[in-house]
N, C-alpha and C positions, 0 to 999 in steps of 0.2 A: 444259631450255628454252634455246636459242638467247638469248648475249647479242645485245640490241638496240643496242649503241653496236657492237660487232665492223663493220669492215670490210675487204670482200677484195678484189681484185682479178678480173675474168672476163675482158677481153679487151683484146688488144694491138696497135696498131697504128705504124708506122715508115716513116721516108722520111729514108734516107741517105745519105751518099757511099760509102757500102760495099754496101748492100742494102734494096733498097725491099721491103716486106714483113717480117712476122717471121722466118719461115724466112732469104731468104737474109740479111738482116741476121746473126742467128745466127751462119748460115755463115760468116759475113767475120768475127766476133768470133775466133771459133776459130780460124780460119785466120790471124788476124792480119795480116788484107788491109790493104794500105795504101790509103786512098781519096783522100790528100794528091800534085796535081798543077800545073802551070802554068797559071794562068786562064785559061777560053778563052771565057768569054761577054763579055768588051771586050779593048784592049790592054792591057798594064797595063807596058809598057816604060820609063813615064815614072815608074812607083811605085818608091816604097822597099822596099816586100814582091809578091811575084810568084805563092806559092801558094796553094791553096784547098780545100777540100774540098766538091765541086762536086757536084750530083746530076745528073749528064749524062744518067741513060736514063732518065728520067720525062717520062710523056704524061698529061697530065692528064685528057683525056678517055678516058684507060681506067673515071675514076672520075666523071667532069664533062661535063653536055650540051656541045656545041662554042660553044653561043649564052650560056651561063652561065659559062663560059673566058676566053673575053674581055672581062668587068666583073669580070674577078676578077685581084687583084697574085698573084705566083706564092706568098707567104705562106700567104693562104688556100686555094688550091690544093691548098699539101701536107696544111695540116689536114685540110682534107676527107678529101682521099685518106688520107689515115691514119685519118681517124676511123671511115671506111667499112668498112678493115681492123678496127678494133677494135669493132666493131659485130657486122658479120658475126663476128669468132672470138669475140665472146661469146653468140652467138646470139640478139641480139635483135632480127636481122628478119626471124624468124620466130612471136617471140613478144611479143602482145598487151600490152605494158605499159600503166602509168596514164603519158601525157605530163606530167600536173600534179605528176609523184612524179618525174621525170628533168629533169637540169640539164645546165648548158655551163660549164666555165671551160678556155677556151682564151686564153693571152697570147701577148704577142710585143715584143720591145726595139723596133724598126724601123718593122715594120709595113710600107706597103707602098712599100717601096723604088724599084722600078722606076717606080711611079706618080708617086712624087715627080717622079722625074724625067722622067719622060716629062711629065706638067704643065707642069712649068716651061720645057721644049722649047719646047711649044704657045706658052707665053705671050710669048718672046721671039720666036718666029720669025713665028709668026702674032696676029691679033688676040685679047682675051681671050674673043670670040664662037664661037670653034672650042675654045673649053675643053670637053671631054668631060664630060656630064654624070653619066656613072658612075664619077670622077674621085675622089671622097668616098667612094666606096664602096668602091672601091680600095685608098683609102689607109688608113680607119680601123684603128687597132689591132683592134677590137673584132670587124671583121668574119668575124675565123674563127669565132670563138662563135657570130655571130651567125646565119653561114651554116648552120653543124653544127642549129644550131637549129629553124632553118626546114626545112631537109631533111629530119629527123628527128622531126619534131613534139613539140622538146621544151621543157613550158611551166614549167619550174622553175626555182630560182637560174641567173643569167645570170652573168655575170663575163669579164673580158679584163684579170687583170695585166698588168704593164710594169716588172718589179725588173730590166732588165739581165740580168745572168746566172743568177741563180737563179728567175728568172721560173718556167719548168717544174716545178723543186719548188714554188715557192712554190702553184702551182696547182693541183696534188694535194695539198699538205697543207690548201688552203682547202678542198677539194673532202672529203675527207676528214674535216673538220672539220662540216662539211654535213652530211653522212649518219653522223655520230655525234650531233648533235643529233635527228637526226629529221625533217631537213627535206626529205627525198630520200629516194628509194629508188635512183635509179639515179642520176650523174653523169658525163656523159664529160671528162676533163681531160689538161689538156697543157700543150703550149707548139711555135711554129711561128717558122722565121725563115727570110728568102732575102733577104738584102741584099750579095749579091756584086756591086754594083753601084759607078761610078766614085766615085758621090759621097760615101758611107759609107766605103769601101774607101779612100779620100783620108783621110778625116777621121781612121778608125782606124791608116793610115799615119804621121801627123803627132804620134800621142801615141806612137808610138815602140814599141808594146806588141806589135805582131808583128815576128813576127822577117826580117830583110832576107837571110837567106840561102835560095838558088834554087835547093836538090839535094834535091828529094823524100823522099830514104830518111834524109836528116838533118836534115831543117830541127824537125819536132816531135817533142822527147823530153822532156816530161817528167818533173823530177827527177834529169836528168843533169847532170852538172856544167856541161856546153858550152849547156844551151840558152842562149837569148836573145830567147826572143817569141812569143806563139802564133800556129796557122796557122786561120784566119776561115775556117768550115765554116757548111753551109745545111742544110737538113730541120726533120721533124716530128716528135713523138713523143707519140702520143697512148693513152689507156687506160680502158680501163671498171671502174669503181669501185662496187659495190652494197654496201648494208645486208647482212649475212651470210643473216639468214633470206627477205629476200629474192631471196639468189641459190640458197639451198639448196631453194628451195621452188618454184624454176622447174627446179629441177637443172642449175644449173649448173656448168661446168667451172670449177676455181677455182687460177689460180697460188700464190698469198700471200694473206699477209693483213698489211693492212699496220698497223701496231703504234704510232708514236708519230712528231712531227713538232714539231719546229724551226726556230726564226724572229727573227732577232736582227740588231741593227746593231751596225755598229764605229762609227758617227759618229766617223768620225776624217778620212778623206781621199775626194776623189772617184773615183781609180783604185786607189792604193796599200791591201794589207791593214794592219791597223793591226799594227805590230810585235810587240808581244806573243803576237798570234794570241787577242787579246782573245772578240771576234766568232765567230772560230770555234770555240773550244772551247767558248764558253754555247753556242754551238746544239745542238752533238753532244751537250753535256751534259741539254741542251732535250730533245731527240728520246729520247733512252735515259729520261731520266725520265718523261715523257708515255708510252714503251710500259711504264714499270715493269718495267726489263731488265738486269739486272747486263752492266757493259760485258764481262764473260768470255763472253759468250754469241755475240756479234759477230763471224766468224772472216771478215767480206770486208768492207772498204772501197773501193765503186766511189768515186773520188778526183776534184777537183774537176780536178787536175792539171792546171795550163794551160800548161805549159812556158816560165813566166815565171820570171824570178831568186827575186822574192819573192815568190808565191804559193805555188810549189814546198813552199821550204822554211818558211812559215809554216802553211801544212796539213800538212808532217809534225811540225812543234815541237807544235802542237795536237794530234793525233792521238795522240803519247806523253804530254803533259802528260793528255788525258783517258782516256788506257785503263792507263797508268802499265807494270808489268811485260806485261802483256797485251798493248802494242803489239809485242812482239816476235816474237806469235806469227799475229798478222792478216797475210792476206793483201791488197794493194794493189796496183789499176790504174787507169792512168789511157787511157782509147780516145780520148781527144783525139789520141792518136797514130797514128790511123788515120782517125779523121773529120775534125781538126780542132776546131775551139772555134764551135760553131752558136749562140753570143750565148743569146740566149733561148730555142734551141730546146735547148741542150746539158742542161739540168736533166731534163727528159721524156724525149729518147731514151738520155740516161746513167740515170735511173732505169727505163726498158724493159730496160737493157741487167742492171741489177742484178737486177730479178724473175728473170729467166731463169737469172741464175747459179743464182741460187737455186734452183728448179724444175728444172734440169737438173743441177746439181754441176760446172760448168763456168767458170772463172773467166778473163775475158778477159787477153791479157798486153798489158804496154805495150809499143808495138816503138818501136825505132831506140835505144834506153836501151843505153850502151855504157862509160860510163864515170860511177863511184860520185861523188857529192857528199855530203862529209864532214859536210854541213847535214842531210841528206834519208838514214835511215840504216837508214826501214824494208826489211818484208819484199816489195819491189815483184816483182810476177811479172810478168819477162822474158824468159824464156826459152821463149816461148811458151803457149799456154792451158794451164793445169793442173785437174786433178780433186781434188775437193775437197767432202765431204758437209757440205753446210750449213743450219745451224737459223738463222740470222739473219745479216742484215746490211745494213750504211747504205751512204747516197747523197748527198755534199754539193755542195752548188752556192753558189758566192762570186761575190757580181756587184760592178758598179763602181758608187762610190757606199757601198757598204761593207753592201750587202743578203744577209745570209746563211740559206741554207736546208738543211733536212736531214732526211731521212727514213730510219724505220728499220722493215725488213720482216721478219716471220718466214714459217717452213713454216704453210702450212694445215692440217699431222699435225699441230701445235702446239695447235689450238681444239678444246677438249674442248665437243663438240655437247651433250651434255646436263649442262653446268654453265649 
């Protein structure tokens, strides 16, 4: 008999600066594409940091009526489009689910950026009578859930976190948490961000956290000794989540299964991790005890990696302090170095990026990583993607504010169906 708290994963959906779609998302992992360039959706001559990790060839109404595009901030946009993708590759629009048994939790730090401002445009330049009335609709954090909802006729738990950076885990492990109680059968979750815009992009300028150097192939490494900032990335990362027997009983196609989930504060500072790597090591420790997994079992940590001074080297001091001799033998990446740091969307498409490793044996490498930091002393694969058979492994996301998340996946060969 199928356990009933087991949940897996069935379908996937992405929108990134390397590749919209899971294939060529993929493709750009392995290939170790860089998707870090000069903003080109404003000037940005007068900023302190100058690049981004931009989704330049996305049409929204590949996925969106043209008249439904336009009451929509580009946030929501990408969820949909993502969540359409992970729909369709889990195959359920073709099959007759109960809507009152499928849920939404899609977040976002920002939310809708563009709107903001474009508002506030109206309201200085013109009277507050030309305010657009789908202006609110726009802007809400919530309305990606809200929209996936409506499209999809789905009338179960609702949700729209806002943890900053961990937001994406955090909304698969709630989502998860859901459909191990029973309250669900199906959940789509994620996290969605597009805030490459003047007013954000100022604000994150002024805390000094990205880095002010302007040459693509070296501005995001990290874990090297030289970084100094991350580089502010936009997309989506969304994923279909069911009850085991209820994906096995529609026959579904199943990546993972995802195993245990972590959720912890530093209460210590608003941007900075807390020194010790307090925060982070309870979560990881959080997550391995929740899947009930000796940390030897763990052979890839997809890494929060944000190529900041102290982030860097506080998720590697935690990473040894919690797997002890064992860390020497995990493999670690971090694809911020190809996409960027997408705020609230980074937890979702970095946890997409980990299923896959997994499901394929293919472990992303961190590019532009050139030079060793005596802090940071794990096993980072840079050298390009490497092969690598693997039964499990975690996902952590550190937001600001001191919000920390973590999920930990195994192989599907791992669920013994008739225990």
């Amino acid at each position: 008999m199928l356990n009933e708290h087991q949940v897996v994963i069935t379908g996937l959906g992405a929108v990134t600066p390397i590749g919209i779609g899971i294939e060529n998302f993929v493709e750009g992992l392995k290939a170790g594409r860089n998707g870090i360039a000069m903003v080109t959706g404003f000037d940005v001559t007068d900023f302190r940091s100058t690049l981004a990790g931009e989704v330049n060839d996305f049409n929204a109404e590949d996925w969106i009526d043209r008249k439904s595009v336009r009451r929509m901030d580009r946030f929501t946009q990408f969820a949909l489009a993502a969540s359409a993708m992970a729909i369709e590759d889990a195959g359920l629009e073709s099959y007759a689910f109960d809507g009152n048994r499928a849920g939404v939790i899609i977040g976002s730090g920002i939310g809708g950026a563009q709107a903001i401002e474009d508002g506030y445009t109206i309201l200085l330049e013109k009277e507050p009578r030309n305010m657009n009335p789908f202006f609110v609709s726009r802007l809400l954090i919530n309305m990606a859930a809200c929209m996936v909802s409506i499209k999809y006729g789905l009338k179960g738990p609702l949700s729209a976190p806002s943890v900053a950076c961990s937001t994406g885990s955090n909304s698969i492990g709630d989502a998860f948490r859901i459909l191990q109680r029973g309250d669900a059968d199906i959940m789509i979750a994620g996290s969605s961000e597009a805030c490459i815009n003047p007013l954000p992009w100022g604000c994150f300028c002024a805390t000094r956290s990205m880095t002010p150097n302007d040459c693509s192939e070296t501005a995001c490494k990290p874990f090297d000794n030289n970084r100094d900032g991350f580089v502010m990335g936009e997309g989506a990362g969304i994923l279909v989540l069911e009850n085991l027997k209820h994906a096995v009983d529609r026959g579904a196609d199943i990546y993972a299964e995802i195993a245990g989930y972590g959720n912890t504060a530093d209460a210590y500072h608003i941007t900075a991790p807390q020194p010790e790597s307090d925060g982070m090591i309870r979560v990881m420790q959080a997550a391995l005890k929740d899947a009930d997994m000796e940390a030897e079992r763990i052979g890839y940590i997809n890494a929060h990696g944000t190529s900041t001074v102290l982030n860097d080297k506080c998720e590697s001091a935690a990473i040894e302090k919690v797997f002890g001799e064992h860390a020497k033998s995990l493999k670690v990446s971090s694809i911020k170095s190809m996409i960027g740091h997408l705020l609230a969307g980074a937890g979702s498409v970095e946890f997409v990026s980990t299923v896959m490793s997994l499901f394929t044996g293919v472990i992303p490498p961190t590019i532009h990583y050139t030079e060793p930091d005596s802090d940071c002393t794990l096993d980072y694969v840079t050298n390009g993607a490497e092969s690598l058979d693997l039964q499990a492994a975690m996902s952590n996301s550190f937001g600001f504010g001191g919000g920390n998340a973590c999920l930990v996946i195994k192989k599907y060969g791992d669920i013994d169906e008739n225990s």
